[in-house]
C-alpha angles and dihedrals in degrees: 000000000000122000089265087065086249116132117249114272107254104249095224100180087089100067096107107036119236094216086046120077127342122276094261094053088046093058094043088057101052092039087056096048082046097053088049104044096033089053097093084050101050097042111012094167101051095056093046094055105010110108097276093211081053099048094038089052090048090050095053094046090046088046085050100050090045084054093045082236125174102243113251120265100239111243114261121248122260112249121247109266102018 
């Protein structure tokens, strides 16, 4: 708290570390937490009525390309009987 009984301002500069990734991979991950959280906000009514297995599966490809991530290998199938 400060002397005036007001809590301390959040620094938030320090949201993505400077001794942490490089620059390029700083900016990939808040754009990719962007892309994700602002969505409701960008296109309200797609993802209302859009096919939410469709929309969930492009989120998750578009998150991936902004992180420069390897897609996933999808889980085999448990065989019949097991």
């Amino acid at each position: 708290m400060l002397g005036n009984g007001l809590p301390q301002p959040v620094d938030r500069s320090q949201g993505v570390r400077p001794d942490g990734p490089d620059l390029g991979d700083q900016v990939r991950m808040v754009a990719a937490l962007g892309a994700v959280t602002g969505f409701d906000d960008w296109a309200p009514r797609l993802l209302a009525e859009g096919d939410r297995e469709a929309l969930r599966r492009e989120l998750v490809a578009a998150v991936h390309d902004i992180l420069r991530l390897h897609p996933r290998r999808p889980k085999p199938k448990a065989a019949a009987g097991r």
